[in-house]
N, C-alpha and C positions, 0 to 999 in steps of 0.2 A: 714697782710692779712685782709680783711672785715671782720667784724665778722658775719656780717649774711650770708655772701657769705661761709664761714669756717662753721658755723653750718648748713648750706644745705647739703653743702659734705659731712660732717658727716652725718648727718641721711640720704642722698642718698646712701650714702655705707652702711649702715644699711638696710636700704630698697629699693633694687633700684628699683624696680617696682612702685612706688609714693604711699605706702600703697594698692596696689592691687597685685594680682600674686597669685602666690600660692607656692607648693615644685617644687625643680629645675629649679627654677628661680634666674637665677646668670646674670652679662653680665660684665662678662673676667676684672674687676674691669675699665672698660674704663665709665661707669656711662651715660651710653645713654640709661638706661632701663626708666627712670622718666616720665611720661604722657604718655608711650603709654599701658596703660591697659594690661590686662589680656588675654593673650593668652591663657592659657588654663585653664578648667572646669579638675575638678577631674575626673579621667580617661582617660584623652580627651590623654596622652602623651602615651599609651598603642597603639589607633592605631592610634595616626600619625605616630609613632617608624612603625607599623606594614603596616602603605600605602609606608613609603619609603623602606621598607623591599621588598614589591610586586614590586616597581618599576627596583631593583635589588636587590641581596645578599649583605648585607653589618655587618660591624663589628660596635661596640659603639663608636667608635675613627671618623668612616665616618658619622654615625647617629648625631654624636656632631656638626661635621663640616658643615654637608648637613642645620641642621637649624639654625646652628648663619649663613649659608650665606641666605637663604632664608629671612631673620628679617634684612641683610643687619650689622649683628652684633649685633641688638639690644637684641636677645635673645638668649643663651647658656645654655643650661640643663646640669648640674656638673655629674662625671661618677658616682658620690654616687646615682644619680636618673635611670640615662641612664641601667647602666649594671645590676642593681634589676629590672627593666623592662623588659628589655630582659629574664632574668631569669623565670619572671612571666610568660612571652608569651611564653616559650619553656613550663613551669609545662602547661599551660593551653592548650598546646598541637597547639598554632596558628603561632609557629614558630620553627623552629630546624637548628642545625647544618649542613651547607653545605657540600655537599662534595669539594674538592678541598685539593688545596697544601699550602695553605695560612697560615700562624705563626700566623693568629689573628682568631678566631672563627667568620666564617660568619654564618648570619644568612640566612634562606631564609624562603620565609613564607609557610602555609600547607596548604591544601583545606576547612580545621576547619577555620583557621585564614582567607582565602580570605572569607567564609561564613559569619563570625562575623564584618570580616572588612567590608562587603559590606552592612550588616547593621548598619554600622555607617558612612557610606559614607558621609551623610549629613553633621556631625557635622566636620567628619577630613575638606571636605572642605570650611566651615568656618575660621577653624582655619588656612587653608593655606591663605586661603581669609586676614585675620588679618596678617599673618606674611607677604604679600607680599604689605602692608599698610604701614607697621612699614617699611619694606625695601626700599619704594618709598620715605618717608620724613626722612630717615636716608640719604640715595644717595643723596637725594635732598640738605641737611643742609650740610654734613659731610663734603665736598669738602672744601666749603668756608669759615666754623667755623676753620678748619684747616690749612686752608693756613693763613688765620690770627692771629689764635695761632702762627702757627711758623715764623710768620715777627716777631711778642711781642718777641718771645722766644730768635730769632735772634739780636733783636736791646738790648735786656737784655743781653744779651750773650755778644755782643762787648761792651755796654756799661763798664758792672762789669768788665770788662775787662782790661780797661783801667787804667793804675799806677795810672793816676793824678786824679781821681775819690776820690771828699771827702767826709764828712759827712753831706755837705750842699747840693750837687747834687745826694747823695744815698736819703736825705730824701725825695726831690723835685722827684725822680724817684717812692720813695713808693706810693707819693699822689698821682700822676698820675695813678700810678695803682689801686690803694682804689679807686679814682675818676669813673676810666675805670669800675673795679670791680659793683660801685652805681648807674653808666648807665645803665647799660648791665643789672640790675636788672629791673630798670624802662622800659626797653626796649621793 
């Protein structure tokens, strides 16, 4: 593998946010967090949890889903952030338990919580503003970095494949990869 292309990964799995972010900043270890900045400001996950709470009743498991799809995947808050949140916004009186027949605790929000959400209106739609940024050049990239990863992955696949496959056409297959790898950096 490149070496510098192998110490990228490394410190992007270490940090995938490109040294920005903050807590509950994960993205599902697929490393498409890097260059797109900081979604949220301390507090800020309290009420956007709380504007998609007002848009329906929902559980931490749909709150997780609802914005890695809005960031197009680039961003997922881990349930160690998600479910102490919730928790917070039920003590703080801006959200509680729905009624219903449902095995997951929904939430729904209170007249407290549409008050405090309404004066942060501004900031939650900033941040949806940012997360539907990150989703536009995620959609935009993701289709075609992919379909070309999986030709590489394919034409590796039949290659290694292959009995008569020696140690002079595995090497000549590394280069071209290191090579492809030293591109794709300059690129």
């Amino acid at each position: 593998m490149h070496r510098r292309f192998a110490e990228g990964c490394e410190r992007r799995s270490r940090r995938p946010w490109g040294g920005q972010g903050g807590p509950g900043w994960t993205h599902g270890g697929r490393g498409r967090g890097g260059g797109l900045g900081r979604f949220l400001e301390h507090g800020d996950l309290r009420f956007v949890l709380l504007a998609l709470i007002e848009e329906q009743p929902r559980h931490g498991y749909e709150l997780i889903k609802e914005l890695e799809e809005r960031t197009g995947g680039a961003y997922r808050p881990s349930p160690g952030v998600v479910y102490p949140t919730l928790n917070l916004l039920e003590d703080e009186g801006f959200a509680r338990p729905a009624a219903g027949d449902s095995p997951r605790k929904l939430y729904e929000i209170t007249d407290e919580g549409r008050a405090a959400l309404d004066a942060a209106r501004g900031s939650v739609e900033a941040v949806f503003g940012r997360m539907a940024e990150a989703a536009a050049r995620s959609n935009a990239t993701a289709p075609r970095v992919g379909r070309a990863m999986a030709n590489l992955g394919m034409a590796l696949q039949q290659r290694l494949a292959d009995p008569g496959l020696d140690a002079e056409a595995l090497d000549r297959i590394v280069r071209v990869i290191d090579e492809a790898a030293a591109a794709v950096e300059k690129a």
